[in-house]
N, C-alpha and C positions, 0 to 999 in steps of 0.2 A: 358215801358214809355207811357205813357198816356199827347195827346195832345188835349188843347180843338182849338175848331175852332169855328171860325165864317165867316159869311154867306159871305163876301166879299172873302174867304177864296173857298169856296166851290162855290161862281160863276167862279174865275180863277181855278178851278180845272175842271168845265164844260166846261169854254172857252180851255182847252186843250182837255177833251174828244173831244168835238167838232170839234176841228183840227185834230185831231188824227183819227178820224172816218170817217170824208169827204174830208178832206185836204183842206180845205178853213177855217178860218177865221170868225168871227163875223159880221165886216163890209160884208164881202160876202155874208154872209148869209140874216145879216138884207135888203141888197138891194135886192135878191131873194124872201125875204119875201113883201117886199110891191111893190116888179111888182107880186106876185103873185094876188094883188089885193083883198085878204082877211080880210075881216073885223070886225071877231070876232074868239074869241078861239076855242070853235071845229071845226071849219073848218078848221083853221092853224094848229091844232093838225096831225088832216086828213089828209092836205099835206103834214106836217112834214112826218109824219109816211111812206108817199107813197114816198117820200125823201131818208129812212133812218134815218133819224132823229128821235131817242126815248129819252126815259129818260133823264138825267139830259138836257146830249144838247138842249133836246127837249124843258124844261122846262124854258130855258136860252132864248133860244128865241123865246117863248111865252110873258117871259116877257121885252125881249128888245122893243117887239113889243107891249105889252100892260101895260106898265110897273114895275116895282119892286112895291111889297110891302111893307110898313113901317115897317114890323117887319125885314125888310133887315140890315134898318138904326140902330137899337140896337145892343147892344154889347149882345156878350153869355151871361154875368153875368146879364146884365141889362132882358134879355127874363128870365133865370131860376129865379134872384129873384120874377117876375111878375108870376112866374108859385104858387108859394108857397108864395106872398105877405098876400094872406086871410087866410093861415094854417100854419103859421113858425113853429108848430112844428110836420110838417110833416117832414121839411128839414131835420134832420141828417137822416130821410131814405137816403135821393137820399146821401147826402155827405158819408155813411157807406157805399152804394153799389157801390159808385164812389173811393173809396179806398178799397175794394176788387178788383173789377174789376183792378186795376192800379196792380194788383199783378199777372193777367193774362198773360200780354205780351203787343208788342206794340197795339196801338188803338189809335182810334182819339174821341173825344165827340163833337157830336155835338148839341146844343141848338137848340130847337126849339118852336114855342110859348106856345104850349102846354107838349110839351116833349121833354127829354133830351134822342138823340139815342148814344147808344153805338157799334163802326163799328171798323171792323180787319181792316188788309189791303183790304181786298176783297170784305167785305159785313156790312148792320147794322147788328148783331146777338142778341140786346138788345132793350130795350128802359123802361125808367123811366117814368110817369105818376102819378102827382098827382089824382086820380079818383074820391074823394071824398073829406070831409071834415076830413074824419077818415081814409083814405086809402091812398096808391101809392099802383100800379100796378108793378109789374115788368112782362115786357112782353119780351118772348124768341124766337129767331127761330130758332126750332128745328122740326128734321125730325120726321115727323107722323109717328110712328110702329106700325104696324098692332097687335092686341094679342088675346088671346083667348075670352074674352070677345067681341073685334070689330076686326073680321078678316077685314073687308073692314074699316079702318078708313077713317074720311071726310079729303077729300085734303083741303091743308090750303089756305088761302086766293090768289085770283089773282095776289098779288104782290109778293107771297110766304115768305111772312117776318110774323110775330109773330102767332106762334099757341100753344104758352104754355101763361097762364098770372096767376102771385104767386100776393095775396093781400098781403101785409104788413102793420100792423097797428102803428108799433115804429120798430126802428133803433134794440132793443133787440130781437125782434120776426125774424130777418133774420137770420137760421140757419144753418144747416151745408147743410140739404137739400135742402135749396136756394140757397145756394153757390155751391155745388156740379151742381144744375142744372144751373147755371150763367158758371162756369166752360165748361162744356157741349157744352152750346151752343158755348161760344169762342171757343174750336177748333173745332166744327161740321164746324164752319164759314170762319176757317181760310184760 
């Protein structure tokens, strides 16, 4: 089953990490934030961080404190049609890999202004990308293996989220080896 979310969606899923992780509350926190008397984002980051405070929670209340972005206010549908408004016919990519993907197991989709990511219960393991005018992206996160050619592979990026990325030029060109690696990355993820 395949659920999409949106961003109001995934602030109340922050506002519980956040409870869950420090045992206070938003309102607690936002009062902790402006006696800490900081008045711009990396510095609030900084304290967050020497807090406990990381990721999403972290993100939550940087911006209760400097506010939400307008791409908050949009709906999923209303961010992916803006992603693909100047290429419509990139769209049956994302729609073909978003109905395979739905045959993986459960997962949530979530819009984003530029990309649509695809997450288990546990992790993003995907994400769609319009790249071009001629392409989407499908970018994977999958484990770097070492092979005879790169005994030492590069470690993947500081977030450790995408280090495989497959171009796709139509909806027909996604094949069994895209799927097999879409596959892949869902249970590496799970």
């Amino acid at each position: 089953m395949v659920v999409a979310e949106n961003w109001r969606e995934m602030v109340d899923w922050s506002v519980a990490l956040l409870r869950r992780g420090t045992g206070e509350g938003v309102p607690e926190w936002n009062r902790r934030v402006l006696s800490s008397g900081l008045d711009n984002e990396r510095d609030l980051r900084v304290w967050l961080r020497e807090q406990g405070v990381t990721g999403y929670p972290q993100m939550l209340l940087v911006m209760e404190r400097f506010g939400y972005p307008d791409l908050l206010r949009a709906s999923s549908d209303g961010l992916v049609d803006a992603q693909y408004a100047d290429r419509p016919e990139l769209r049956p990519i994302l729609d073909r890999l978003l109905a395979e993907a739905a045959l993986l197991g459960p997962m949530r989709i979530r819009a984003r202004k530029a990309y649509v990511a695809l997450v288990t219960p546990r992790r993003t393991f995907a994400i769609v990308k319009p790249a071009t005018r001629t392409r989407v992206d499908l970018g994977l996160r999958l484990p770097v293996q070492p092979s005879p050619a790169n005994p030492n592979p590069p470690r993947p990026p500081a977030n450790g989220a995408i280090t495989l990325r497959i171009g796709i030029g139509s909806a027909d060109a996604i094949d069994d080896d895209t799927l097999t690696s879409l596959r892949h990355a869902y249970l590496t993820n799970l």
